[in-house]
PyMOL Python script that loads the backbone (N, CA, C, O; Angstrom):
from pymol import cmd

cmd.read_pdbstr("""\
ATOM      1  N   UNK A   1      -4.919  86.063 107.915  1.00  0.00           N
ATOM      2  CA  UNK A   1      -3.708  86.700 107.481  1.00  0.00           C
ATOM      3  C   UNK A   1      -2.651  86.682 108.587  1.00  0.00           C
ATOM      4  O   UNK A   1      -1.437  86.619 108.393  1.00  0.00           O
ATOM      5  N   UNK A   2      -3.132  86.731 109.509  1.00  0.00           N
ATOM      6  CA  UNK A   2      -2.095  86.613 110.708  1.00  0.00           C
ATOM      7  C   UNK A   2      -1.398  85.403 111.256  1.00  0.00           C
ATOM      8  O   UNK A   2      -0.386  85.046 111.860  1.00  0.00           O
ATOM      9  N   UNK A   3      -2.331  85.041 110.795  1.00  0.00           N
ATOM     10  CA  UNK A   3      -1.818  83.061 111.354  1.00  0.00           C
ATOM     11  C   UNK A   3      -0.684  83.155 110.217  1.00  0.00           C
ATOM     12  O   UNK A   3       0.402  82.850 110.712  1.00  0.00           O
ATOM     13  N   UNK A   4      -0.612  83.392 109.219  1.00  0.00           N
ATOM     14  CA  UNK A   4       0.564  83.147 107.500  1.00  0.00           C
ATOM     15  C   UNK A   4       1.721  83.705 108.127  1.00  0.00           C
ATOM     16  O   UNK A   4       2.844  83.218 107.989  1.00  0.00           O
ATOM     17  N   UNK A   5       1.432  84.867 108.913  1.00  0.00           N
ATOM     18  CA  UNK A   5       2.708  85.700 108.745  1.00  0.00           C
ATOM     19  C   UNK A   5       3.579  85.399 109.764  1.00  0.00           C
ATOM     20  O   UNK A   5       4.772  85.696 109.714  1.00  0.00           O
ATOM     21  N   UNK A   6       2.801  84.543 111.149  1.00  0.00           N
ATOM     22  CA  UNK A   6       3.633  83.773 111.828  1.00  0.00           C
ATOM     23  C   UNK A   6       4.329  82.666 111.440  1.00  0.00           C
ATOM     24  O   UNK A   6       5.418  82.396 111.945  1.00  0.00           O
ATOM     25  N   UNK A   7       3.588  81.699 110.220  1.00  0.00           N
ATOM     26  CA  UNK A   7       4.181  81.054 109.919  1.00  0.00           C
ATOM     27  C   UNK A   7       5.276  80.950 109.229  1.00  0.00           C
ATOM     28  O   UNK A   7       6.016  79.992 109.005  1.00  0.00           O
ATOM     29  N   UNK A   8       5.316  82.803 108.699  1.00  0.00           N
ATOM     30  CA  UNK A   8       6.779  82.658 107.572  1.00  0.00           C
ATOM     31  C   UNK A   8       7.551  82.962 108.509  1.00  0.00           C
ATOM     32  O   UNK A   8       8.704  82.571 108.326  1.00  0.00           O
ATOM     33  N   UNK A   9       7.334  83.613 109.626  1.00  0.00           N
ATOM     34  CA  UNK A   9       8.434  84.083 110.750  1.00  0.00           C
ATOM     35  C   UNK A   9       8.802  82.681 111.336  1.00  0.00           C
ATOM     36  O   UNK A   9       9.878  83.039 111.814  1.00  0.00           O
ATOM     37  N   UNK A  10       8.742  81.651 111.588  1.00  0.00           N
ATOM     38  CA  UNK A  10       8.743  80.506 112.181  1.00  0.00           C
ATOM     39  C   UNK A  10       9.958  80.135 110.781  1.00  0.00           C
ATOM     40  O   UNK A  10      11.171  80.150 110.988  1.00  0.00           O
ATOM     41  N   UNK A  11       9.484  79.890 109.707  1.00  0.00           N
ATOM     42  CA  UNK A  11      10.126  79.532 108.776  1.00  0.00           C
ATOM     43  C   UNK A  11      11.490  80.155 108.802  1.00  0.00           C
ATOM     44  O   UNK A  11      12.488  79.490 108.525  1.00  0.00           O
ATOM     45  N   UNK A  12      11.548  81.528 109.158  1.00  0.00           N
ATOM     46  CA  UNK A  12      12.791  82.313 108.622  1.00  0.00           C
ATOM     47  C   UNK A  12      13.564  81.881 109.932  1.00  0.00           C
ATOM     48  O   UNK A  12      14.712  81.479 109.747  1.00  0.00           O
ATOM     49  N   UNK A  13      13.046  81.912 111.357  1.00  0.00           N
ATOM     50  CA  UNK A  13      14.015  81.640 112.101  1.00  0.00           C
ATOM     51  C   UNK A  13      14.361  80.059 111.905  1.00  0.00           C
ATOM     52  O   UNK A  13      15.501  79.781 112.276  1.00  0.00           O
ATOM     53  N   UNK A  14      13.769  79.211 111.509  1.00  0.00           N
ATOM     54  CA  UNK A  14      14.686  77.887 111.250  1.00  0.00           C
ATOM     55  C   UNK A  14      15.324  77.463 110.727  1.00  0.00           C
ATOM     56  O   UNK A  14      15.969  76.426 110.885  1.00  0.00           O
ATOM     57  N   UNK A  15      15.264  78.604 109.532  1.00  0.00           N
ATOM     58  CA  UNK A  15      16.375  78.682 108.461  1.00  0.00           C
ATOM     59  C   UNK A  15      17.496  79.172 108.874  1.00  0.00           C
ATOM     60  O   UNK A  15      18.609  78.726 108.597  1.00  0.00           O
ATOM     61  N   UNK A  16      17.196  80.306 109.696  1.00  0.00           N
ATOM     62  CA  UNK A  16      18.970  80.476 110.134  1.00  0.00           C
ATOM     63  C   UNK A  16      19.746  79.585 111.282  1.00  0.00           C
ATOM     64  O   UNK A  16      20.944  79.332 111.418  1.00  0.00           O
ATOM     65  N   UNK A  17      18.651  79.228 112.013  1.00  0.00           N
ATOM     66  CA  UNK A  17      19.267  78.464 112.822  1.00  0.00           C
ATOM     67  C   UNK A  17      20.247  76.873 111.863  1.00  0.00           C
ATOM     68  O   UNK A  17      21.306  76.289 112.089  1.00  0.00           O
ATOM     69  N   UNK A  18      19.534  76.778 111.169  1.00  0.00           N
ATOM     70  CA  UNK A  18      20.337  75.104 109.859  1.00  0.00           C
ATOM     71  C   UNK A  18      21.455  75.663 108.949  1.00  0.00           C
ATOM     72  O   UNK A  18      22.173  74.946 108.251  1.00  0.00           O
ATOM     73  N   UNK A  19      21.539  77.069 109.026  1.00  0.00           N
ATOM     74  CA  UNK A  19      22.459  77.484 108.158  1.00  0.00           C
ATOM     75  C   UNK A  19      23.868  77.174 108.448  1.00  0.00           C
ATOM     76  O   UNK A  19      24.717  77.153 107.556  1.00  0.00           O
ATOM     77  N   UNK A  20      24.114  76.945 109.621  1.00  0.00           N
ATOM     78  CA  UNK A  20      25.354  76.346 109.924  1.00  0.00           C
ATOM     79  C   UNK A  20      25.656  75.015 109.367  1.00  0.00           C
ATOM     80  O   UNK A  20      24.874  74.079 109.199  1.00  0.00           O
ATOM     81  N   UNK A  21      27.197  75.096 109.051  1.00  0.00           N
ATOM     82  CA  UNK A  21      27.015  73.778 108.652  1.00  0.00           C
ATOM     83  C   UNK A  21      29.139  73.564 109.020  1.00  0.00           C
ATOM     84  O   UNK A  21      30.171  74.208 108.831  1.00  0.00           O
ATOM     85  N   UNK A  22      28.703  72.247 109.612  1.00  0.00           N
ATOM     86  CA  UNK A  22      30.408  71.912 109.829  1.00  0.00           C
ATOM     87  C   UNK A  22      31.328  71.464 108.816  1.00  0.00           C
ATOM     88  O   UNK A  22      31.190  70.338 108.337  1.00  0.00           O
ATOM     89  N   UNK A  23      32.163  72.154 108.477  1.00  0.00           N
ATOM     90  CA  UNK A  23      32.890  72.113 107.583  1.00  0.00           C
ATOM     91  C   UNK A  23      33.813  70.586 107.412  1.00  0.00           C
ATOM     92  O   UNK A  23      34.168  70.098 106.339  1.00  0.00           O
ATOM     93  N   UNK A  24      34.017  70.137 108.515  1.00  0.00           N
ATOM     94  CA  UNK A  24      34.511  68.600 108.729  1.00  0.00           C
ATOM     95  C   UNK A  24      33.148  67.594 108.308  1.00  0.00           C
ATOM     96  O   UNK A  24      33.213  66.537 107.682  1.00  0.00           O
ATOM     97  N   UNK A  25      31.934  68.242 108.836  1.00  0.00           N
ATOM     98  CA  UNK A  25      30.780  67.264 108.137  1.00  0.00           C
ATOM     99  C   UNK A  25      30.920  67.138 106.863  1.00  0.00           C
ATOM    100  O   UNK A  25      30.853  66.114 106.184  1.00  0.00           O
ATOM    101  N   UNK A  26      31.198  68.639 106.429  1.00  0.00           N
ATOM    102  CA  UNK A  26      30.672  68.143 104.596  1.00  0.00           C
ATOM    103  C   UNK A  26      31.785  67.529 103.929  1.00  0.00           C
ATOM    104  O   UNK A  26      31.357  66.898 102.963  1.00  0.00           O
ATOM    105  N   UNK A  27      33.289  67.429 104.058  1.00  0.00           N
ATOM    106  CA  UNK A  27      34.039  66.933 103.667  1.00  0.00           C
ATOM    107  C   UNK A  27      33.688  65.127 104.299  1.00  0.00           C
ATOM    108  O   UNK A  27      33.782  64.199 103.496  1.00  0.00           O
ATOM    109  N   UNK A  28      33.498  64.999 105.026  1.00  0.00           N
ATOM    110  CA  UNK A  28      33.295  63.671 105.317  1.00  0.00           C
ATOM    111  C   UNK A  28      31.928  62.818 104.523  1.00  0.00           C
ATOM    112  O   UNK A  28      32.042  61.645 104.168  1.00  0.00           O
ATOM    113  N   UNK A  29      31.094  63.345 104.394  1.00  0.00           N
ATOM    114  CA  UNK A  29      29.862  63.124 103.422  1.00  0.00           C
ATOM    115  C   UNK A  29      30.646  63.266 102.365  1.00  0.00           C
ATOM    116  O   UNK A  29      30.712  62.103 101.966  1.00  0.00           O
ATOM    117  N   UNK A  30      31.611  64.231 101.273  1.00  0.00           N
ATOM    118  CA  UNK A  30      32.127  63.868  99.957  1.00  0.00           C
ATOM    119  C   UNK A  30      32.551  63.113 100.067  1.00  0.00           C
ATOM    120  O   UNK A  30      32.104  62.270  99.290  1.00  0.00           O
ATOM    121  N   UNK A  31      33.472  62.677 100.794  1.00  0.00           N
ATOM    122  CA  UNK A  31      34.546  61.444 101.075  1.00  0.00           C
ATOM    123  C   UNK A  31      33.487  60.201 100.481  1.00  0.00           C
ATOM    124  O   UNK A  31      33.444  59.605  99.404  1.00  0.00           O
ATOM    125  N   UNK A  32      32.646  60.125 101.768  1.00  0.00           N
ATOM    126  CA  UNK A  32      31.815  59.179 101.518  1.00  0.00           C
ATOM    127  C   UNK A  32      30.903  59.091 100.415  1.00  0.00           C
ATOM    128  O   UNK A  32      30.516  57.957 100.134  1.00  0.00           O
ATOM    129  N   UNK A  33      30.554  59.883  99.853  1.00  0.00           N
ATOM    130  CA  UNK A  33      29.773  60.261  97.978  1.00  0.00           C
ATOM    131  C   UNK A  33      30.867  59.416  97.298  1.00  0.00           C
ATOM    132  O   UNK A  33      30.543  58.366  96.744  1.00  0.00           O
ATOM    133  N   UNK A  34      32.196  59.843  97.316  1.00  0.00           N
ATOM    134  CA  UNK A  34      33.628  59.439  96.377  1.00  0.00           C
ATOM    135  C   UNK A  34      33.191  58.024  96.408  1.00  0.00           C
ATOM    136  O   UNK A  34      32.807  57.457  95.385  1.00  0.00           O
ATOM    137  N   UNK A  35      33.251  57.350  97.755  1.00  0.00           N
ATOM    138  CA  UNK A  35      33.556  55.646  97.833  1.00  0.00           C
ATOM    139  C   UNK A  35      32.557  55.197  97.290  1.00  0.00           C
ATOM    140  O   UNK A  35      32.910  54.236  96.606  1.00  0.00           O
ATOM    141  N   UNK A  36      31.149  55.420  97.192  1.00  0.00           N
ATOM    142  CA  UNK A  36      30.200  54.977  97.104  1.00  0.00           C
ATOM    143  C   UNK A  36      30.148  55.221  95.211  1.00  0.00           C
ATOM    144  O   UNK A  36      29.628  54.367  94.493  1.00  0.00           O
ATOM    145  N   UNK A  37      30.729  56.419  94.684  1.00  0.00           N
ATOM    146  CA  UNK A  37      30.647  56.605  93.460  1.00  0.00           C
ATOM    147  C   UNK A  37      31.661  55.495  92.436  1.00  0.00           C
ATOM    148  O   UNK A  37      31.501  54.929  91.354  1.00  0.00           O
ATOM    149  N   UNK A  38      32.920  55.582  93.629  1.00  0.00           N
ATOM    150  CA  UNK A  38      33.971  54.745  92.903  1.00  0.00           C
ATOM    151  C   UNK A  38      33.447  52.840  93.027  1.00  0.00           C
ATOM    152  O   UNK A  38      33.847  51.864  92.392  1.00  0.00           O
ATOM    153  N   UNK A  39      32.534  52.958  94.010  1.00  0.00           N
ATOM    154  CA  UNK A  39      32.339  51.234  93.784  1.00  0.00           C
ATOM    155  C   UNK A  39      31.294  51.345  93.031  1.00  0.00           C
ATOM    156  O   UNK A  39      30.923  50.171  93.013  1.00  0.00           O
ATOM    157  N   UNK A  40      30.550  51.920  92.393  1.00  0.00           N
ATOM    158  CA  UNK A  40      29.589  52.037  91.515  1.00  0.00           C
ATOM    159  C   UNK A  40      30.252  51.898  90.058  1.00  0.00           C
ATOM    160  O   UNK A  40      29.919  50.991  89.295  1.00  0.00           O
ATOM    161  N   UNK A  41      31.191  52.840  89.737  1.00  0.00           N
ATOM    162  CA  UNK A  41      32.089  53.123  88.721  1.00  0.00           C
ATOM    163  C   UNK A  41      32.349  51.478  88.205  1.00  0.00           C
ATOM    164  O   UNK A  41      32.044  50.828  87.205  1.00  0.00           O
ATOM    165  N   UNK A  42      33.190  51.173  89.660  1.00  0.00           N
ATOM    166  CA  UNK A  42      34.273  49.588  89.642  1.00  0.00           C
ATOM    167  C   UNK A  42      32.698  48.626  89.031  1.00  0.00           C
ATOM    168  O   UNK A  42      32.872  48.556  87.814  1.00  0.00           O
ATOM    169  N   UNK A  43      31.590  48.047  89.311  1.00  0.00           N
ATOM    170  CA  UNK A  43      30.703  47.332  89.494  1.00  0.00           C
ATOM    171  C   UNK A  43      30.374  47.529  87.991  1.00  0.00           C
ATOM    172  O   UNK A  43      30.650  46.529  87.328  1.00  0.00           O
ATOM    173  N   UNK A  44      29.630  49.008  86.981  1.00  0.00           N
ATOM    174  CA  UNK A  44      29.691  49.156  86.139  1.00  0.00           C
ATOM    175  C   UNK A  44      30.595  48.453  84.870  1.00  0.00           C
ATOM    176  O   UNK A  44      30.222  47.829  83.876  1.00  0.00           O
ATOM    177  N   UNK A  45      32.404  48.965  85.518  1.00  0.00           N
ATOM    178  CA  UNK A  45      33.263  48.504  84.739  1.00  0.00           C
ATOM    179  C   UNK A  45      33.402  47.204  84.576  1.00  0.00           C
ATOM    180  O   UNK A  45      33.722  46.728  83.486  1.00  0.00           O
ATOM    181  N   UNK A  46      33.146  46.383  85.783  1.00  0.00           N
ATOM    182  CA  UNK A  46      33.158  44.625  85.426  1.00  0.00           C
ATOM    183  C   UNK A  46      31.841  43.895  84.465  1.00  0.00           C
ATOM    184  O   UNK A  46      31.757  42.897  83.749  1.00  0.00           O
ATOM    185  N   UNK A  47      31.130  44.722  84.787  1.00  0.00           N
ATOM    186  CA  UNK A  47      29.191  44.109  84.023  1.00  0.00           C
ATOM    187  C   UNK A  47      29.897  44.389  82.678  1.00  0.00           C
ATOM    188  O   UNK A  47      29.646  43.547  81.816  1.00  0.00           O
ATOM    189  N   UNK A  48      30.855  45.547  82.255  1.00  0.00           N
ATOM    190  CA  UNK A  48      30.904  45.707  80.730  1.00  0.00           C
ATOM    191  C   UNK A  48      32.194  44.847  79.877  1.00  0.00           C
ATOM    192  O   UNK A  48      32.392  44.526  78.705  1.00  0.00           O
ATOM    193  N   UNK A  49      32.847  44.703  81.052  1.00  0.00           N
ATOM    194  CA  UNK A  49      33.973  43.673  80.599  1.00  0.00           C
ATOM    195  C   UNK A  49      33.117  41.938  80.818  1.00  0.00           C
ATOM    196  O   UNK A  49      33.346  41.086  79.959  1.00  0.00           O
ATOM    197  N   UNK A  50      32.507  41.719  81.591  1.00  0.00           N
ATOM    198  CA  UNK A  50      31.852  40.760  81.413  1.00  0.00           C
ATOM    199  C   UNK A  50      31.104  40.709  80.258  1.00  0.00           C
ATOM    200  O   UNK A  50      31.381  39.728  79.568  1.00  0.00           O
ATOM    201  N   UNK A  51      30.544  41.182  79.965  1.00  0.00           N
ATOM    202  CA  UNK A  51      29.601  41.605  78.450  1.00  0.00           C
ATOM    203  C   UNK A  51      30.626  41.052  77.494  1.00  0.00           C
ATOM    204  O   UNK A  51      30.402  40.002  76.892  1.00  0.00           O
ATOM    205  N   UNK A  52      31.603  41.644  77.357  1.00  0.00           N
ATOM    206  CA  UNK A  52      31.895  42.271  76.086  1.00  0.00           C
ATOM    207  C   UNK A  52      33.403  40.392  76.224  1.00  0.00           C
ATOM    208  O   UNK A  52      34.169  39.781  75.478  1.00  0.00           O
ATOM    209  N   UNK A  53      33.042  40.362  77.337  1.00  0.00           N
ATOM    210  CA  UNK A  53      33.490  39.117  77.315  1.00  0.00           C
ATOM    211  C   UNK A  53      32.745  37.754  76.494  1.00  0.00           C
ATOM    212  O   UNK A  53      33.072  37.132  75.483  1.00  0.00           O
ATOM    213  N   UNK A  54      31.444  37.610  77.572  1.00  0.00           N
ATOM    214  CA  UNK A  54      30.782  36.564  77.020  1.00  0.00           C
ATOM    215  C   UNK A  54      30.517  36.841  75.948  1.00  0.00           C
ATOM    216  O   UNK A  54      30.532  35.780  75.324  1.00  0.00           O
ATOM    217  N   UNK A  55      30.153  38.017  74.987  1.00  0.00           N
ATOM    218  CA  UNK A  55      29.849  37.864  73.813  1.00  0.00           C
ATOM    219  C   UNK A  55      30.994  37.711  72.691  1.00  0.00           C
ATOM    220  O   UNK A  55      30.647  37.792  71.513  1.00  0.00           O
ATOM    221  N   UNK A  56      32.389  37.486  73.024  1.00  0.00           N
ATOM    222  CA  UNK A  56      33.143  37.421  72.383  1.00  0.00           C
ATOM    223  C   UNK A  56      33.480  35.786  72.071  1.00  0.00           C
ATOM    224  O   UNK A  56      33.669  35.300  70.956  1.00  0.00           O
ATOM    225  N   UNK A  57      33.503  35.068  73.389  1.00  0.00           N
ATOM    226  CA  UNK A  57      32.981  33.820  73.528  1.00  0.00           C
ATOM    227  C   UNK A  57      31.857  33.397  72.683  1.00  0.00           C
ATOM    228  O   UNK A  57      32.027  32.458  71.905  1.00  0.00           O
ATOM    229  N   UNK A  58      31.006  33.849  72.740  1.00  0.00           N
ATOM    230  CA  UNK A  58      29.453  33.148  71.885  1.00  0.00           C
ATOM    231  C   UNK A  58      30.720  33.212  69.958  1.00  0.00           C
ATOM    232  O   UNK A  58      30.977  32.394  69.076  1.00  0.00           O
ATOM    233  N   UNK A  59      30.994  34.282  70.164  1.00  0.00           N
ATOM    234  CA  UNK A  59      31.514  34.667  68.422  1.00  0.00           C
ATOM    235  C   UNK A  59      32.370  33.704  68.263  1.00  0.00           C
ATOM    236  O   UNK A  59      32.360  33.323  67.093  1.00  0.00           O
ATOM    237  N   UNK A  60      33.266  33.017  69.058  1.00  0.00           N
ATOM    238  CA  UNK A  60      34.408  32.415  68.928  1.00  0.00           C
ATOM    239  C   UNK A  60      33.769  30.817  68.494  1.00  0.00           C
ATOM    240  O   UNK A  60      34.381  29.954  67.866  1.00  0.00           O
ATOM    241  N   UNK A  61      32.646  30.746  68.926  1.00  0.00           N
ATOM    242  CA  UNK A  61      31.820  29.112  68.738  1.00  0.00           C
ATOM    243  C   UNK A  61      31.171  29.003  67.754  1.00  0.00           C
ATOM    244  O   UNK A  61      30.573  27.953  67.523  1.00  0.00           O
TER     245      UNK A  61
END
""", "prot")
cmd.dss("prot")
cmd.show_as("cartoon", "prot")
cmd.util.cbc("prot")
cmd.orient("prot")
């Protein structure tokens, strides 16, 4: 039982110590979520215009 209760005390102080968090970090990580979402978006949007391309082609023959 004693060994547990050190271990949640270990736990609780490392938690406060990570609780900080830099406010310039996390805006820079969204930033970077955004770019990574918007070339995902862009990559999506061409596969479906390609699609909707070639199969308009096949119809036209």
């Amino acid at each position: 039982m004693s060994t547990h209760s050190k271990f949640e005390n270990q736990g609780n102080e490392n938690i406060s110590h990570q609780s900080k968090v830099k406010l310039t970090d996390l805006l820079s990580r969204i930033n970077e979520e955004k770019k990574i979402e918007r070339n995902r978006n862009l990559a999506l949007s061409v596969a479906a215009v390609s699609a909707v391309t070639v199969f308009g082609i096949i119809l036209t023959l």
